[in-house]
Backbone bond lengths (Angstrom), bond angles and torsions (degrees), N, CA, C in turn:
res aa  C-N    CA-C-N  psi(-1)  N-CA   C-N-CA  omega(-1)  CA-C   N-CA-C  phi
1 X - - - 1.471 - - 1.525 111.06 -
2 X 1.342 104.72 -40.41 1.380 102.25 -165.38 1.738 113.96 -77.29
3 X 1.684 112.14 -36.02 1.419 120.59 135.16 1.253 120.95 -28.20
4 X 1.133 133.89 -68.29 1.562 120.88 -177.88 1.335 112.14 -53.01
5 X 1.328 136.64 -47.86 1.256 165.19 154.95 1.866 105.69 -10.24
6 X 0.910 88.89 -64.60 1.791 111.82 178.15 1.108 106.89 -87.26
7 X 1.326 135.53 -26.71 1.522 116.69 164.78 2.029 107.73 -87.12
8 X 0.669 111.56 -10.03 1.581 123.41 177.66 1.614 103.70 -47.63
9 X 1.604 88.00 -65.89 1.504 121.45 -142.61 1.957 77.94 -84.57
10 X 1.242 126.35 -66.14 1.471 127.61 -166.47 1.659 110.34 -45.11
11 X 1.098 104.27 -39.04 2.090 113.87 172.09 1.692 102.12 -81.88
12 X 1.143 136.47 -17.51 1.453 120.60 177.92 1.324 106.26 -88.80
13 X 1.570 123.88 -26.41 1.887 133.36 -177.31 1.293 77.42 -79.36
14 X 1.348 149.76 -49.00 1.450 111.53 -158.77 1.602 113.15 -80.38
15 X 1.228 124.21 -18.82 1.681 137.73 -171.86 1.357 88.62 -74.70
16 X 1.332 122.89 -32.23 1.511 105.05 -162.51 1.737 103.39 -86.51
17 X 1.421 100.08 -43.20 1.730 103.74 -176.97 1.936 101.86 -52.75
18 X 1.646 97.29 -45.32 1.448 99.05 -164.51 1.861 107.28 -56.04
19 X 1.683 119.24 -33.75 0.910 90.18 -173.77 1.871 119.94 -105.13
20 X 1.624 103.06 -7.98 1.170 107.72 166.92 1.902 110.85 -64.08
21 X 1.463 137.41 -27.00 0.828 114.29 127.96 1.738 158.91 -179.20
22 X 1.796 65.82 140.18 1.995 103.03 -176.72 1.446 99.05 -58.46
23 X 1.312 113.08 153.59 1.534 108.70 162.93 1.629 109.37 -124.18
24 X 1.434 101.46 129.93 1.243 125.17 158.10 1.883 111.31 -14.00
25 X 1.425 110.29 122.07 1.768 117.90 -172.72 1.562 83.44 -62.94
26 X 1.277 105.42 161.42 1.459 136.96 -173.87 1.672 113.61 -113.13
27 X 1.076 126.29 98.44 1.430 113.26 -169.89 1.407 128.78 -107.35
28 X 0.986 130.86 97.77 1.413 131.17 162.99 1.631 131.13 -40.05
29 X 1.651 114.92 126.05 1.329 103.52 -171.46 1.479 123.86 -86.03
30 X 1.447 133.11 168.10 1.378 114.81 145.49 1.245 126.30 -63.79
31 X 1.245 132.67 164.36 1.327 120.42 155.07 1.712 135.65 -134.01
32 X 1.081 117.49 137.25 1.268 117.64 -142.99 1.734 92.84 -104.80
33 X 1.570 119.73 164.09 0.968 131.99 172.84 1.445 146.80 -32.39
34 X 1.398 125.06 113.64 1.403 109.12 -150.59 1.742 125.52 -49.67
35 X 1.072 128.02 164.67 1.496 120.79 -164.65 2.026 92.58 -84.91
36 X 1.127 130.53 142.28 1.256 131.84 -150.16 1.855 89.55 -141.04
37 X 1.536 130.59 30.40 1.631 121.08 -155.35 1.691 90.78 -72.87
38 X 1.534 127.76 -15.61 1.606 107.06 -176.52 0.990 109.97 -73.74
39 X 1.369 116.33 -44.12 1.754 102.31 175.01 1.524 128.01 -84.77
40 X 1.134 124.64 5.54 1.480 139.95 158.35 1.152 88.95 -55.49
41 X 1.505 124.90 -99.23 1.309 166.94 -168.76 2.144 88.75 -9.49
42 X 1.065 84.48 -43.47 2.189 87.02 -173.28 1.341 110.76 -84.27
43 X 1.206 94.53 -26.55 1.978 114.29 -174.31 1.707 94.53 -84.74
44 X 1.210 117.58 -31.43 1.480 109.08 -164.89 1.747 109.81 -89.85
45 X 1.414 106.86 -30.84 1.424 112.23 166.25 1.385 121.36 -51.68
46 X 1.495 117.82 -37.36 1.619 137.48 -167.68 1.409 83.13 -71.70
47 X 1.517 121.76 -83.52 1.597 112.61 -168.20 1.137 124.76 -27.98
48 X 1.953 107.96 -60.10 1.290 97.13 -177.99 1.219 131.52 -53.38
49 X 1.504 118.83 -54.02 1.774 131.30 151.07 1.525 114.16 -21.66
50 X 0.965 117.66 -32.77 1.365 105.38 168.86 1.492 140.11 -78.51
51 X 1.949 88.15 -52.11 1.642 104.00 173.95 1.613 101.53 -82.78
52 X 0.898 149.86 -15.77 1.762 138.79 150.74 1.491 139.90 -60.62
53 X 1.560 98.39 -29.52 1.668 120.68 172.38 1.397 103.15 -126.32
54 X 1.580 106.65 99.10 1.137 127.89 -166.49 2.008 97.59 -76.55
55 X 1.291 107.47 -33.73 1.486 103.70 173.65 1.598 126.84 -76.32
56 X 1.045 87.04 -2.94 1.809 104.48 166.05 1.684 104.54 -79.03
57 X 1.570 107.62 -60.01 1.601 115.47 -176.60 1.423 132.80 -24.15
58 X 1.688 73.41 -55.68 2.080 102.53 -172.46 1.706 79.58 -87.48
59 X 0.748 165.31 120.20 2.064 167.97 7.75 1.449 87.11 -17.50
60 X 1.420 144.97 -71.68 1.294 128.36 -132.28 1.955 97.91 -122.61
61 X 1.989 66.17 155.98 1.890 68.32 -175.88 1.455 137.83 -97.41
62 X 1.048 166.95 111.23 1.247 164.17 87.01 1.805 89.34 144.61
63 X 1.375 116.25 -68.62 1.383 124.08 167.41 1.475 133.46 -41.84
64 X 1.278 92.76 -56.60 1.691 95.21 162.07 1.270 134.71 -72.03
65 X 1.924 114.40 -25.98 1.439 115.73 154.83 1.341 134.58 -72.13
66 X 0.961 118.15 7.67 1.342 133.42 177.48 1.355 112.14 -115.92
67 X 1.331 132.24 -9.18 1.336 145.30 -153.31 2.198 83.13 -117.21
68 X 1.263 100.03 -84.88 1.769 95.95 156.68 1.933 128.60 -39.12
69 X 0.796 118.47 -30.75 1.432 122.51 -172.12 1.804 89.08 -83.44
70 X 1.354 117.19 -52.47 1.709 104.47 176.94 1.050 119.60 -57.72
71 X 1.206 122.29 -24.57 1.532 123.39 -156.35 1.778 102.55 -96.52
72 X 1.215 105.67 -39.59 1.619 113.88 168.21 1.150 114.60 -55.13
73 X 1.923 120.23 -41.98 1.333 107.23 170.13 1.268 137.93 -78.70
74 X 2.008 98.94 0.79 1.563 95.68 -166.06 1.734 85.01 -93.22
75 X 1.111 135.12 7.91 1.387 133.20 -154.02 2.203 83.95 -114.29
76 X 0.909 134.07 -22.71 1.268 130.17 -171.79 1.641 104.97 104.66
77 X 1.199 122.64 -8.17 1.231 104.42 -151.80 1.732 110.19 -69.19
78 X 1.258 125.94 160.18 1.185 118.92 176.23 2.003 108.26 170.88
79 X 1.524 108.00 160.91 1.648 104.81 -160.77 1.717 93.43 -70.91
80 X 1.121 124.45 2.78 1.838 137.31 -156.26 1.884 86.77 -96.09
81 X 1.028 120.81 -37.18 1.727 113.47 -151.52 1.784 90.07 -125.78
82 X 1.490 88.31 126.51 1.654 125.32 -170.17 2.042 95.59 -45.96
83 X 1.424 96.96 -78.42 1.471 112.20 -178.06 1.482 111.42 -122.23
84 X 1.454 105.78 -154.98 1.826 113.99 -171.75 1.473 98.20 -101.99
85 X 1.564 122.08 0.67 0.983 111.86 170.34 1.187 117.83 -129.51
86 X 1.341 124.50 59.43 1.247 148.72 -175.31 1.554 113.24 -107.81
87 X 1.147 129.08 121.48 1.542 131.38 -169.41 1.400 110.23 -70.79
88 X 1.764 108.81 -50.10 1.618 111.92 177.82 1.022 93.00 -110.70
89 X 1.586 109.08 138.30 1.267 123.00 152.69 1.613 122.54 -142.43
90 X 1.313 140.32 158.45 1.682 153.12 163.66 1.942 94.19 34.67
91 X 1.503 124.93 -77.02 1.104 96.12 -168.97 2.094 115.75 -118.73
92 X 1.428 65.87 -5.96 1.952 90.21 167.92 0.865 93.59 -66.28
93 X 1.398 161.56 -27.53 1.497 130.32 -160.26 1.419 109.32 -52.69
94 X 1.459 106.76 128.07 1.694 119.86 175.40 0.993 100.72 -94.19
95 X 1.694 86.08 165.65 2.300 99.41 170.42 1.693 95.61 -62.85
96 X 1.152 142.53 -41.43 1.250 133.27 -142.13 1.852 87.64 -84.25
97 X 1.009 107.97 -52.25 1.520 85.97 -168.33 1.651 107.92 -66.06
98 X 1.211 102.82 -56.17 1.818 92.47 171.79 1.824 111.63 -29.62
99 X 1.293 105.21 -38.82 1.716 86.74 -164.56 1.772 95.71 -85.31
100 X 1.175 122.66 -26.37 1.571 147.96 -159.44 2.373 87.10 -53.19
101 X 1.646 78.21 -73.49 2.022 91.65 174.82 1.367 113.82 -67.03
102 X 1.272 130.08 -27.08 1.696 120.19 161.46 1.550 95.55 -42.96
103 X 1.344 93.54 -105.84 1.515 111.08 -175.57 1.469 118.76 -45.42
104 X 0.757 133.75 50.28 1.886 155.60 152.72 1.613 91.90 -101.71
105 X 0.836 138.83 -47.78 1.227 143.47 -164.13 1.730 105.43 -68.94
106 X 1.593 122.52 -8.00 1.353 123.99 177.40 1.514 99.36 -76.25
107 X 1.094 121.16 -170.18 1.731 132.95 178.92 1.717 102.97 -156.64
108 X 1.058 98.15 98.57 1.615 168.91 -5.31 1.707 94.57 -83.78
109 X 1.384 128.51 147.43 1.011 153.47 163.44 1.932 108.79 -69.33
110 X 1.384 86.96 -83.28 1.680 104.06 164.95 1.609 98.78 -129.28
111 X 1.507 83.81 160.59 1.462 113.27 -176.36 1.698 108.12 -147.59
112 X 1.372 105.22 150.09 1.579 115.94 -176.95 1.908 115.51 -134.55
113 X 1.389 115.94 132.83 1.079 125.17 -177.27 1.569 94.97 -58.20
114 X 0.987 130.56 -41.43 1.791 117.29 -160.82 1.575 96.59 -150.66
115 X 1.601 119.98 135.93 1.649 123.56 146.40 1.418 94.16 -136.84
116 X 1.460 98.07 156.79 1.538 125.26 -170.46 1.543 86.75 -98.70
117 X 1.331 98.10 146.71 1.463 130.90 -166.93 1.622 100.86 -56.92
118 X 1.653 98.16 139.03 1.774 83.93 155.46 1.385 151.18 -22.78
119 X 1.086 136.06 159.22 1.383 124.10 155.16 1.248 133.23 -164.73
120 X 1.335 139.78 104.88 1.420 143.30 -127.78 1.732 113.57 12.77
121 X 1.170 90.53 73.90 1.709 103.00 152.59 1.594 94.28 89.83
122 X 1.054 137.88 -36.44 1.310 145.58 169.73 1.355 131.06 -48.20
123 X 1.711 126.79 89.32 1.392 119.20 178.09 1.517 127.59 -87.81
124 X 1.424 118.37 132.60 1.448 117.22 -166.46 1.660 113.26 -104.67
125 X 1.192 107.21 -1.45 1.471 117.83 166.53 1.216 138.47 -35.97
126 X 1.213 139.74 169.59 1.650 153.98 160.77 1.376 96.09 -20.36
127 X 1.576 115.65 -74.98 1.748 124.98 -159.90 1.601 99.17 -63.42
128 X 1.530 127.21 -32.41 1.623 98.64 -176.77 1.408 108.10 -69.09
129 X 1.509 129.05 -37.29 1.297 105.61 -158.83 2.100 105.93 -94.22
130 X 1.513 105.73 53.65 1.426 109.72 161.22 1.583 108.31 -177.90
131 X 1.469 92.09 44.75 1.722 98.12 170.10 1.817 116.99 -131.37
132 X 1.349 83.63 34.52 1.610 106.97 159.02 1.528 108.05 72.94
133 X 1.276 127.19 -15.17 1.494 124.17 -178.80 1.237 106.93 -111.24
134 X 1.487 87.59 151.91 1.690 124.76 -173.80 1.533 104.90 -88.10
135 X 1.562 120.55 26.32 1.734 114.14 174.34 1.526 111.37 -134.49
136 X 1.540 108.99 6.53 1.146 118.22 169.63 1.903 104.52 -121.45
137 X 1.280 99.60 160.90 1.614 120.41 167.91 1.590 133.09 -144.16
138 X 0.915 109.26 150.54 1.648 102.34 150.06 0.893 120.20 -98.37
139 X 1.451 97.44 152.84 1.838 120.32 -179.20 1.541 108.44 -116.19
140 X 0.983 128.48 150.12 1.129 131.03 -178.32 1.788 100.70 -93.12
141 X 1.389 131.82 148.77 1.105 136.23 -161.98 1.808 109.83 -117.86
142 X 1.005 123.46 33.21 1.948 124.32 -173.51 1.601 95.21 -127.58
143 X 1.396 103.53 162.73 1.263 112.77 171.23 2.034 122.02 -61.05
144 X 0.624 123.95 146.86 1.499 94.31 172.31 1.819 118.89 119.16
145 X 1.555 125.91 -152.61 1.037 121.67 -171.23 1.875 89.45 -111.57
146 X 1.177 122.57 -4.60 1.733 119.21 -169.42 1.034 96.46 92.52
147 X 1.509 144.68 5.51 1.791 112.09 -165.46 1.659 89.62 -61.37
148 X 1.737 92.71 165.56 1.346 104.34 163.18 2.137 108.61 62.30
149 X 1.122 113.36 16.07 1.339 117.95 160.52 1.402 113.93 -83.41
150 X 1.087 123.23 172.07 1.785 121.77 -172.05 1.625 109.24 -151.24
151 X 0.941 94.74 164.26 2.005 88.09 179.48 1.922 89.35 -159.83
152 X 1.253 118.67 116.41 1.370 136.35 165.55 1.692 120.47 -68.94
153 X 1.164 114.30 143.63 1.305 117.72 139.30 1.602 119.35 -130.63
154 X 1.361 113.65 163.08 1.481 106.76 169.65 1.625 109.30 -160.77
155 X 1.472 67.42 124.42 2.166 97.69 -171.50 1.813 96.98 -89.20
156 X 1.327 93.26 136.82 1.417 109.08 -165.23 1.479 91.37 -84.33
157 X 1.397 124.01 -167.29 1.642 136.00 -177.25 1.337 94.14 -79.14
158 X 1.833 108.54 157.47 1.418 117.57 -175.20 1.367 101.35 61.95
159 X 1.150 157.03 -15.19 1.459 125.64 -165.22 1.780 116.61 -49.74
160 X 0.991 96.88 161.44 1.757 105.83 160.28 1.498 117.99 -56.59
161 X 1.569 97.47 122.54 1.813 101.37 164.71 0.945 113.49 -40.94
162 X 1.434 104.37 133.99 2.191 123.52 175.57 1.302 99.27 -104.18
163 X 1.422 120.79 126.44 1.488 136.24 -176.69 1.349 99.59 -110.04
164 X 1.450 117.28 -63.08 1.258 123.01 -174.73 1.810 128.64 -117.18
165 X 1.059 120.82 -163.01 1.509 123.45 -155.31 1.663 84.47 -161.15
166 X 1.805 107.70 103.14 1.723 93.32 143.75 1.584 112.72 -133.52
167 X 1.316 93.74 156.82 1.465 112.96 -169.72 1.564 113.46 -126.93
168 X 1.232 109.87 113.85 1.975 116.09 167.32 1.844 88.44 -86.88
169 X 1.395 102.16 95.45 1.439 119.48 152.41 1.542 118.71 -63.67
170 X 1.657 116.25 116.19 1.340 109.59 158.01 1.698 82.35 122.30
171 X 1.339 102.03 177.57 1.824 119.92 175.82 1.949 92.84 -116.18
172 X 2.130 95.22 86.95 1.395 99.46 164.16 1.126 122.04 -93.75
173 X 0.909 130.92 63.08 1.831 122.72 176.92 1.672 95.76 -83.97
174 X 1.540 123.97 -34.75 1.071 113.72 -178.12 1.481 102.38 -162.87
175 X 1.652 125.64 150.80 1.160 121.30 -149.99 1.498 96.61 -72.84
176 X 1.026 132.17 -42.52 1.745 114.95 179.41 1.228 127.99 -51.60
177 X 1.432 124.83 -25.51 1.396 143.67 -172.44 1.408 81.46 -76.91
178 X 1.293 145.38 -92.25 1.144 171.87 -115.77 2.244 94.84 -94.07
179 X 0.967 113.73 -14.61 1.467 102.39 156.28 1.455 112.28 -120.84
180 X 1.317 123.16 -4.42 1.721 123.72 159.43 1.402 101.13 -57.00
181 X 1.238 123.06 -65.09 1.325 118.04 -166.56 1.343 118.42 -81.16
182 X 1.684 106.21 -175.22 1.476 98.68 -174.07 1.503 106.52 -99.25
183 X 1.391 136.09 176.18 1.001 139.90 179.98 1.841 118.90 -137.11
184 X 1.046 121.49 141.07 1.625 119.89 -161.35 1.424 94.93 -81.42
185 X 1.518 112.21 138.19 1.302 137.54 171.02 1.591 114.98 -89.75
186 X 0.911 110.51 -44.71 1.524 120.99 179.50 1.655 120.75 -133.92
187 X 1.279 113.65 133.10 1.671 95.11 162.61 1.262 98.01 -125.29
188 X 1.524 116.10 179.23 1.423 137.19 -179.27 1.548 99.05 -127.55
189 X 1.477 104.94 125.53 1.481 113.46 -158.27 1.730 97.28 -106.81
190 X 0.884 150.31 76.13 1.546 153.60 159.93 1.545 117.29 -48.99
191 X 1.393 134.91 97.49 0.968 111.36 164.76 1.860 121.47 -99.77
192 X 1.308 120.30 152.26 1.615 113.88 178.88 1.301 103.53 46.00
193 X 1.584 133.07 32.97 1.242 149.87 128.07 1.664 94.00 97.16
194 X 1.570 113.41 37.90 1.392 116.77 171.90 1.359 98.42 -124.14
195 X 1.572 120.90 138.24 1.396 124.36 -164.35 1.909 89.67 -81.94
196 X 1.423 89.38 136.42 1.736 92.45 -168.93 1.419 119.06 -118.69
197 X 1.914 115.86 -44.11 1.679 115.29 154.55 1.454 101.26 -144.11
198 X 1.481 114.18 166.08 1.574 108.84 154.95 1.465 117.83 -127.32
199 X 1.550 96.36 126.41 1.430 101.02 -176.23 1.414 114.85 -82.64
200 X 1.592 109.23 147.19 1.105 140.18 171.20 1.537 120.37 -76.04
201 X 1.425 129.65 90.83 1.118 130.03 -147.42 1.480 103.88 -98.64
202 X 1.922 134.69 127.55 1.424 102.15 -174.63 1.554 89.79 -89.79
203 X 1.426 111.56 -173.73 1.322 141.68 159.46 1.496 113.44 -72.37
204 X 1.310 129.57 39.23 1.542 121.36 -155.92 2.203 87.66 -125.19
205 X 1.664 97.56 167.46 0.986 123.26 -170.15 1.969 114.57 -101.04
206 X 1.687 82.05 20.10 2.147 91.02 -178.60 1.277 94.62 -144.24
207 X 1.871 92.83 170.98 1.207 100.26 -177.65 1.720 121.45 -78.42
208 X 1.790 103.92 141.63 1.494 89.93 179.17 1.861 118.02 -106.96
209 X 0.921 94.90 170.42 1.916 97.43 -169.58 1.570 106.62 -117.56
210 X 1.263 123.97 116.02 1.306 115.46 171.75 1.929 107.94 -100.49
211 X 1.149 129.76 144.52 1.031 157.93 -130.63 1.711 94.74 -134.83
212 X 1.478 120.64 63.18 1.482 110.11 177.47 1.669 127.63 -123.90
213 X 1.845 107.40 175.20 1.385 94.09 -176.81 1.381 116.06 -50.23
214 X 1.258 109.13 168.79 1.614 117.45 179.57 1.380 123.40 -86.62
215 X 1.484 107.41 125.86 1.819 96.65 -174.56 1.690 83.13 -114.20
216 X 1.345 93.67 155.84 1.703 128.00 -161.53 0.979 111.63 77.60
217 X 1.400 103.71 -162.53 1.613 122.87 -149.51 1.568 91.80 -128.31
218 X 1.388 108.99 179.52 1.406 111.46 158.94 1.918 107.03 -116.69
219 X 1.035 94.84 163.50 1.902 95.70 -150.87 2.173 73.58 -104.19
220 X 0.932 121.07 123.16 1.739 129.45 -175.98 1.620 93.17 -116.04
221 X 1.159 118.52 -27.24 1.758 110.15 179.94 1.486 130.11 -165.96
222 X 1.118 130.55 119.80 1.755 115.37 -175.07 1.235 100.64 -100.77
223 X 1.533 119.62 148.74 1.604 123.97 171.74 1.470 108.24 -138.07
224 X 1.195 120.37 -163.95 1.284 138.20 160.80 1.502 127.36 -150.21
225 X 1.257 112.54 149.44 1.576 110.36 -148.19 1.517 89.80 -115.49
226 X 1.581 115.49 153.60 1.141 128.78 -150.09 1.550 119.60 -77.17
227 X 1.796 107.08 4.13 1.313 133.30 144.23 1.476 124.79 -62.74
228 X 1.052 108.38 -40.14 1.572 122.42 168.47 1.656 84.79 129.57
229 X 1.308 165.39 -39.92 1.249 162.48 -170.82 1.262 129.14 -33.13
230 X 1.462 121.65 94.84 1.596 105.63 179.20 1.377 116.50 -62.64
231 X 1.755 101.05 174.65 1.269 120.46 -172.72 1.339 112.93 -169.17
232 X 1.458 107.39 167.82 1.731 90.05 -171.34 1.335 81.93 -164.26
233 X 1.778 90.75 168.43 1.492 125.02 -156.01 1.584 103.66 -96.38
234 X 1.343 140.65 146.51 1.206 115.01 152.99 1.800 111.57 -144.48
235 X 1.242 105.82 178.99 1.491 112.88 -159.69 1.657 101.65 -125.59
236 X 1.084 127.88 93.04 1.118 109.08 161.76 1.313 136.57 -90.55
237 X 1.392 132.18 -163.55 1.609 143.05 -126.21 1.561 81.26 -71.26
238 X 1.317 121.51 -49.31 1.160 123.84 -127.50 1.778 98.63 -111.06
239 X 1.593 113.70 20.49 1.183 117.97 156.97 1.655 95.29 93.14
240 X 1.432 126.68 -2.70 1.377 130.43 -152.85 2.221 93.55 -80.49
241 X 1.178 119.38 165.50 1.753 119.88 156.79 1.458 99.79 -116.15
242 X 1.175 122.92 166.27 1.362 133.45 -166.85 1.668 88.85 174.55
243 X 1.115 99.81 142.62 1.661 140.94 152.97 1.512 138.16 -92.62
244 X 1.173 86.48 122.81 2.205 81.42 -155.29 1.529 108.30 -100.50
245 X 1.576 104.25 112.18 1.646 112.75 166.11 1.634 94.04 -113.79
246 X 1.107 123.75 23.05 1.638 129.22 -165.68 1.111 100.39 -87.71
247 X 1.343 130.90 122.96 1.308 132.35 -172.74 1.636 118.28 -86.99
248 X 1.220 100.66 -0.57 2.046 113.53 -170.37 2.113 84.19 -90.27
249 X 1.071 91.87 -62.50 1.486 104.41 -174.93 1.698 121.26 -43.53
250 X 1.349 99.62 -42.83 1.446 113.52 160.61 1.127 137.83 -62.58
251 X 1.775 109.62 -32.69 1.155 122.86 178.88 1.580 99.80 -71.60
252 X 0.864 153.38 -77.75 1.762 175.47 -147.04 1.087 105.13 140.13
253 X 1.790 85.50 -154.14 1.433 121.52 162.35 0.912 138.33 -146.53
254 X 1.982 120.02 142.11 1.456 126.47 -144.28 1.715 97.54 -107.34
255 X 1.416 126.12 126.27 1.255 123.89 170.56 0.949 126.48 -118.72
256 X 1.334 114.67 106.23 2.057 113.82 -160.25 1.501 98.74 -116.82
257 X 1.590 102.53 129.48 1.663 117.72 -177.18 1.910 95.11 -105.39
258 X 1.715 100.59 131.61 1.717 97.52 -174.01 1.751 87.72 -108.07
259 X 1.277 111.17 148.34 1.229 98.27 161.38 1.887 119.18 -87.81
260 X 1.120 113.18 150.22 1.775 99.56 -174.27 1.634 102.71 -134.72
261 X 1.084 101.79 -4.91 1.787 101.60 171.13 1.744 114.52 -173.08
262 X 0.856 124.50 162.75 1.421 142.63 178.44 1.407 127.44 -126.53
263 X 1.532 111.01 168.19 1.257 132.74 -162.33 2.103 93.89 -125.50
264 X 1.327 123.17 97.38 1.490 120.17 -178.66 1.155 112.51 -43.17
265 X 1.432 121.52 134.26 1.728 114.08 157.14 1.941 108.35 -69.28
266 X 1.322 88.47 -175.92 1.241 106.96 -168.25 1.873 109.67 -95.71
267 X 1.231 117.94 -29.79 1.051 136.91 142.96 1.550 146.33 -113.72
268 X 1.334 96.22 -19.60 1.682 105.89 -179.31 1.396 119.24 -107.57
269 X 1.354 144.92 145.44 1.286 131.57 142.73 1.485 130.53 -61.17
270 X 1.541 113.29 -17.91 1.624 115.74 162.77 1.368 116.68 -25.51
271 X 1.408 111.66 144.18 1.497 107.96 167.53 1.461 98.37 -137.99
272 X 1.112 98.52 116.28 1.360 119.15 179.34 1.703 135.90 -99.85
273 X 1.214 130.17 100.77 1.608 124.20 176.07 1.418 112.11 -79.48
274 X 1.169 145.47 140.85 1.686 148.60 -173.75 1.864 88.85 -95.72
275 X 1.319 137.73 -44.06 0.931 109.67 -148.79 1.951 103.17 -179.37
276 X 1.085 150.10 113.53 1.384 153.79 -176.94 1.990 100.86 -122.50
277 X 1.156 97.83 107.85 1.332 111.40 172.19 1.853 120.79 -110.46
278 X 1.314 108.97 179.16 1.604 96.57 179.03 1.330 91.46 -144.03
279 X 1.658 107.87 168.34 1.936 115.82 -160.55 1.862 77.43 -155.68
280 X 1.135 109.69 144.44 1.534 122.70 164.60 1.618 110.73 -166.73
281 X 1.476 98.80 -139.24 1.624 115.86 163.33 1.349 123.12 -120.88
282 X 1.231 119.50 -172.08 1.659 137.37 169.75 1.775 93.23 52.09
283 X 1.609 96.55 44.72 1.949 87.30 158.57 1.626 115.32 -77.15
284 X 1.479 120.68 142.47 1.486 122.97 -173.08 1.870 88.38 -131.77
């Protein structure tokens, strides 16, 4: 008896170690096309010069404006998008930036443990790294490589399903900037302060795409209750309906990226992100 007893108890300490601890999936990104802003940058002057000086336009004929007018659009250009390094622009507008400028409108949107101070005209704060352009960044603000720095977001109730995670790793405005500094190797992705994946960051000069579980719900119905009180329906992963008086669910959701290792700059210890956006479903 007392054998059984001790083997009982010796297989339940290991279930518990085994699952207290599990480690967090490891995710590898896609990666998308290298960032190309020098030759934009010559290509983007021509457009503008064109569509601004209308007596420039009419120089060429029918063939060549149409030959330029494609090429401007395959470049983004358009009166809709700020600069050439603008994420959304005229017909690019993505779900992520649409949901990106909704939710700007929270207080605080994102937030960051540390940015390094201005510096000629240049802000390295919270707002550069989620205001859609590729000419601003954050910097992390401590002595050191950043390990253990953090940068928040927080999605209010109802938000749009999060599918994915992309990140312009590094300070790219231009490839020298972007090998002076350092660049994050790994983060630790926490959401609602439960460690959730860690991404696998490459060392590359494009944007990367992480491919993850889904946070939220799907919104199946809004009503109002005979108090006047909304409420809503939701659908989860697993095909289930449910009705939300759940107060976690109501609140949102909190997504905190830790940094846990790096990639050295070439001159700086800065560690810099350009930009962390999100792509899912149920954009409105």
């Amino acid at each position: 008896m007392k054998l059984s007893k001790l083997l009982f108890f010796s297989i339940y300490f290991i279930v518990q170690i085994s699952v207290f601890t599990q480690e967090s999936p490891t995710l590898e990104p896609k990666i998308e096309a290298e960032y190309n802003f020098e030759e934009k940058k010559e290509l983007w002057s021509t457009c503008e010069a064109l569509f601004i000086d209308m007596t420039v336009w009419n120089n060429y004929d029918e063939d060549k404006k149409n030959k330029l007018t494609n090429k401007c659009a395959e470049l983004g250009y358009s009166e809709a998008c700020e600069d050439m390094w603008s994420i959304v622009c005229g017909d690019n507008w993505t779900d992520e930036g649409y949901n990106i400028h909704k939710l700007d409108k929270q207080i605080p949107f994102c937030s960051v443990s540390s940015a390094l101070s201005p510096q000629e005209n240049n802000n390295y704060n919270h707002t550069s790294i989620s205001d859609l352009s590729y000419a601003t960044a954050w910097v992390e603000g401590v002595k050191g490589d950043g390990i253990g720095e953090t940068i928040e977001f927080n999605f209010p109730a109802q938000h749009p399903r999060i599918t994915a995670i992309k990140i312009a790793n590094g300070y790219i405005k231009d490839k020298t900037t972007w090998q002076n500094n350092s660049r994050v190797k790994q983060l630790k992705v926490c959401v609602n302060n439960k460690e959730f994946v860690i991404l696998n960051l490459k060392d590359v000069y494009a944007e990367q795409i992480f491919e993850i579980p889904t946070i939220g719900y799907e919104i199946t119905y809004r009503g109002v209750t005979k108090d006047g009180k909304s409420y809503y329906k939701y659908r989860d992963e697993k095909g289930n309906q449910f009705k939300s008086y759940n107060k976690e669910i109501e609140s949102g959701d909190t997504i905190r990226f830790e940094i846990i290792s790096v990639y050295k700059g070439d001159k700086y210890d800065d560690n810099a992100i350009t930009e962390i956006y999100f792509s899912g479903l149920d954009v409105y």
